[in-house]
Backbone as a ProteinNet text record, in pm:
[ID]
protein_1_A
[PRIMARY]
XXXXXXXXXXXXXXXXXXXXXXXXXXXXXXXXXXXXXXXXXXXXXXXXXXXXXXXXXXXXXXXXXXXXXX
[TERTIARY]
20801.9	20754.1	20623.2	20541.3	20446.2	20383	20327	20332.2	20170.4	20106.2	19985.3	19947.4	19860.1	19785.8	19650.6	19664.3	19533.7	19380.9	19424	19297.3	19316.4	19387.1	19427.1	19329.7	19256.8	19200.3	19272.6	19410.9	19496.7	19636.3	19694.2	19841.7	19968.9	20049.1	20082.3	20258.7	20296.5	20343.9	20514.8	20626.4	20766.1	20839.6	20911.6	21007.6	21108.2	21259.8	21394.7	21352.4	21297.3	21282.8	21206.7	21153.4	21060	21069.1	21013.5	20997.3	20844.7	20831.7	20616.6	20632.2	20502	20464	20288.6	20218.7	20088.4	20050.5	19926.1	19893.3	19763.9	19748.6	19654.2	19610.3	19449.7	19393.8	19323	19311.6	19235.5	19317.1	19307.4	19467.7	19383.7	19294.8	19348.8	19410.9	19354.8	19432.7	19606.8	19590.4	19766.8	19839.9	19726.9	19857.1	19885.7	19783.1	19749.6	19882.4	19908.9	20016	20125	20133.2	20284.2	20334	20176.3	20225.3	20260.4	20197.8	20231.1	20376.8	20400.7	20552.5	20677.1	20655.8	20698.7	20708.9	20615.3	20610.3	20723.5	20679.7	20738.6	20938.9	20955.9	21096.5	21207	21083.7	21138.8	21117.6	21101.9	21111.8	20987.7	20880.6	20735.6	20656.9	20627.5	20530.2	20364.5	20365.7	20233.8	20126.8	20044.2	19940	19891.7	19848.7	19808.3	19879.3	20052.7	20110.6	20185.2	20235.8	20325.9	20338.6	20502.8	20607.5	20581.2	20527.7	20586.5	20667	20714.3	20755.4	20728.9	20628.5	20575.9	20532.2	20460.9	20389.1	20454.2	20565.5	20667	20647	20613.8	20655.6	20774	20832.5	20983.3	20950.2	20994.2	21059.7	21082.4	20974.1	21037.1	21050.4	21085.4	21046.6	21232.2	21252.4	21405.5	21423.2	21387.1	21421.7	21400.1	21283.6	21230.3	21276.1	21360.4	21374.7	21287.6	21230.7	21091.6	21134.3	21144.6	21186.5	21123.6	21029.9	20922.4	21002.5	21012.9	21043.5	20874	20830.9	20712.8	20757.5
-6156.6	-6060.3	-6001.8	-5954.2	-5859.7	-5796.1	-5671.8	-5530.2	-5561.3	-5465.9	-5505.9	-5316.6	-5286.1	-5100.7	-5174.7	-5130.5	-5172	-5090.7	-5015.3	-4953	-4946.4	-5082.8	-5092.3	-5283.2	-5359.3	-5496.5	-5625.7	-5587	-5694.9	-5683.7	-5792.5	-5779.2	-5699.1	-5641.1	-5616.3	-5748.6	-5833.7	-5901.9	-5848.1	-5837.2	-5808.4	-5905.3	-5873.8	-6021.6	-5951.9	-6038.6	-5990.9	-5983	-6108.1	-6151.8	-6068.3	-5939.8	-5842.8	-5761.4	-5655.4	-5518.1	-5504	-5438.5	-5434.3	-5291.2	-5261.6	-5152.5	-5154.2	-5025.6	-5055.2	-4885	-4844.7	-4720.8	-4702.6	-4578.1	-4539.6	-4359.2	-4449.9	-4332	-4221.9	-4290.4	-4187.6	-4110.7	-3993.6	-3892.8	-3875.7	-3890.3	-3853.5	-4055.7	-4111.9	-4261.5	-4223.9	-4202.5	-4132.4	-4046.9	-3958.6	-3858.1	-3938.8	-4037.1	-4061.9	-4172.3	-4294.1	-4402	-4289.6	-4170.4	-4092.4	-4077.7	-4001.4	-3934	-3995.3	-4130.1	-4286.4	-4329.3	-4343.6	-4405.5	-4249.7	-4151.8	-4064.2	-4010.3	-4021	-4074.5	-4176.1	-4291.8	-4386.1	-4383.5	-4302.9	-4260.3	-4216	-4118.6	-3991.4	-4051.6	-4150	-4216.6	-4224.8	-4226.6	-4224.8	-4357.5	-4444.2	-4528.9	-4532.8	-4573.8	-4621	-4730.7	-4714.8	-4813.9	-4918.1	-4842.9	-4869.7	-4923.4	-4955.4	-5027.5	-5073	-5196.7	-5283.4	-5399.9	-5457.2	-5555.1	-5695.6	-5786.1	-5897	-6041.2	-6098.4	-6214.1	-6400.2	-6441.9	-6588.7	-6514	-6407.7	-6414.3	-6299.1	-6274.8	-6237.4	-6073.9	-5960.6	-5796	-5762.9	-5739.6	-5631	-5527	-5457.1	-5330.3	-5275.7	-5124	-5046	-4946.3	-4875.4	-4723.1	-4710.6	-4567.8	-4565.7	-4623.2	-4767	-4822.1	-4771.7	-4723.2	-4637.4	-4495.8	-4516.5	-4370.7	-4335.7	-4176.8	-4211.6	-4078.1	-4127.6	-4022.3	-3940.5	-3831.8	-3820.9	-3685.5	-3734.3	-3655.5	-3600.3	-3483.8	-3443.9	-3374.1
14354.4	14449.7	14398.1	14502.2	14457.9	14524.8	14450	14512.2	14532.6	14681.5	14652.8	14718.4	14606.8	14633.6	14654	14827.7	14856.7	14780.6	14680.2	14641.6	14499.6	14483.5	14295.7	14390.7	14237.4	14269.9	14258.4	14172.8	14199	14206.2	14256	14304.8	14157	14158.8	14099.9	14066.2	14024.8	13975.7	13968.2	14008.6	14005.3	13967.2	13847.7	13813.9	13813	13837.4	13723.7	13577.2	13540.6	13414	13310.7	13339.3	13253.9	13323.8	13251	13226.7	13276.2	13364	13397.1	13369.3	13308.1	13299.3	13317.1	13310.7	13331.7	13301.4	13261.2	13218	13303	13363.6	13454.8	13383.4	13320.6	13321.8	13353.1	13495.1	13611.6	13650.8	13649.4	13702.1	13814.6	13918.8	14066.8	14087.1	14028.4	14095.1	14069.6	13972.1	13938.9	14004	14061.5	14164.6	14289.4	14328.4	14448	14463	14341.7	14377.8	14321	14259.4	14278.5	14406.2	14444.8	14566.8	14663.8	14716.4	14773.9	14737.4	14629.7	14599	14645.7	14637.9	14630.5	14778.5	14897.9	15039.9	15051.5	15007.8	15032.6	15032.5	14911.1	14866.6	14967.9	15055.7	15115.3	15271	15275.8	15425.6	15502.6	15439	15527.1	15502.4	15581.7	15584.4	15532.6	15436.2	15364.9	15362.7	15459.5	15514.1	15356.4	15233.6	15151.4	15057.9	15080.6	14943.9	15036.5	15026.6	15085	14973	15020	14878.9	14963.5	14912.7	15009.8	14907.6	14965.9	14890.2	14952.2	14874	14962.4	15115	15078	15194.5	15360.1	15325.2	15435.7	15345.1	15424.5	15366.3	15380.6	15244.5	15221.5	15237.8	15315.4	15370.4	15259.2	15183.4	15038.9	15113.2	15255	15307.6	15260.1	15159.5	15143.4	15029	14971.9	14870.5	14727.9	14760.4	14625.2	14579.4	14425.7	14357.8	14239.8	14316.5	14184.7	14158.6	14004.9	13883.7	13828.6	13813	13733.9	13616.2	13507.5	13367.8	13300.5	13348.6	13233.8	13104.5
[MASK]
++++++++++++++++++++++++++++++++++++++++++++++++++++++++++++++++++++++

């Protein structure tokens, strides 16, 4: 699968098989995919991030639990 932030330059990559992680040091790009995934959580549609797999979009509106521990 893979995730694509239309205002990130490349696809972001989803396996079973690993662990992804990635570090963002622009904190408004950072509030902006919180606040996007965090939309997304709470049942709102996001023009700018969509999941697809071979091409076909999965449905994440609901799917996503975003945790944030500061």
């Amino acid at each position: 699968m893979k995730l694509n932030i239309k205002y990130i330059d490349n696809d972001i990559i989803l396996s079973d098989d690993y662990v992804f992680s990635f570090e963002i040091n622009n904190k408004s790009l950072f509030y902006r995919i919180i606040n996007d995934f965090n939309n997304i959580s709470n049942g709102k549609i996001i023009d700018d991030i969509y999941l697809y797999d071979d091409l076909e979009e999965v449905t994440i509106t609901n799917k996503i639990l975003l945790i944030i521990d500061y």
